[in-house]
N, C-alpha and C positions, 0 to 999 in steps of 0.2 A: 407776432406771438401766436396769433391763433394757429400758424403752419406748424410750427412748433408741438405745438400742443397733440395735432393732428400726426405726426412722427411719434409722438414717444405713445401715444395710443397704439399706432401698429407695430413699435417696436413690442408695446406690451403684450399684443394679440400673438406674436409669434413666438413669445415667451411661455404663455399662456399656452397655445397648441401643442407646443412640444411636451410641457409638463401635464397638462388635464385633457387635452382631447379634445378633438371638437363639440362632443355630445356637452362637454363638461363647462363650456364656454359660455359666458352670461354676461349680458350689457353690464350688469348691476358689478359682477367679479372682476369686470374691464375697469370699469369708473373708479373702482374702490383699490386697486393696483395700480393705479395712474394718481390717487388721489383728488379723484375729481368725483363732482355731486353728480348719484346716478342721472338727473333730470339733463346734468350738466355734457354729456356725453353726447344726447341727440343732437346736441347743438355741430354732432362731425356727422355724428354715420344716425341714420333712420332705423335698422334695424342688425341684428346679431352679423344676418349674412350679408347687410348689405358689408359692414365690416371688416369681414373676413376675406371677401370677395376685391375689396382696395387691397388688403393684404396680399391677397397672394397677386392681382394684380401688379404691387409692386415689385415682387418678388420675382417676376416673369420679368418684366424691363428689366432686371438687374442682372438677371439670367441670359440674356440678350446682348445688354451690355458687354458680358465675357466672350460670351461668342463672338459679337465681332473685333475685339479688340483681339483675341488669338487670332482668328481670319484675318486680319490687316496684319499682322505682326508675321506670317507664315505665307509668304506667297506662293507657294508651291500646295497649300491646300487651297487657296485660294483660286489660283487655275485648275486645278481638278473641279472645282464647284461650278467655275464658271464654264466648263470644257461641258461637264453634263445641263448646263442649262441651253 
């Protein structure tokens, strides 16, 4: 449950970025769109950026993810990558 919980907070954070911004982003504005108790929120992330920073963390592996599933699905880019390494 608690992973759970840790998911729909960074779903909320990227929700949150796209509409207010980073400057505009707040533990307290996190907890309170997730409906959880501001105190309740430390119990994932320590601070704003530590936060934001799993955010886009995870956003990068996913990013990743596409790339190599196109790269394996496209052997002919795939030997051009491997040809320049």
């Amino acid at each position: 449950m608690k992973k759970d919980v840790g998911k729909q907070i960074l779903l909320k954070v990227g929700e949150l970025l796209k509409k207010d911004g980073y400057k505009n982003i707040t533990m307290r504005n996190v907890a309170l769109s997730c409906n959880l108790a501001v105190s309740n929120i430390y119990n994932y992330f320590s601070s704003k950026e530590e936060m934001i920073n799993v955010y886009f963390y995870h956003q990068w592996l996913l990013i990743l993810s596409r790339i190599k599933k196109r790269l394996e699905s496209d052997s002919k880019v795939l030997m051009i990558i491997n040809d320049e390494l």
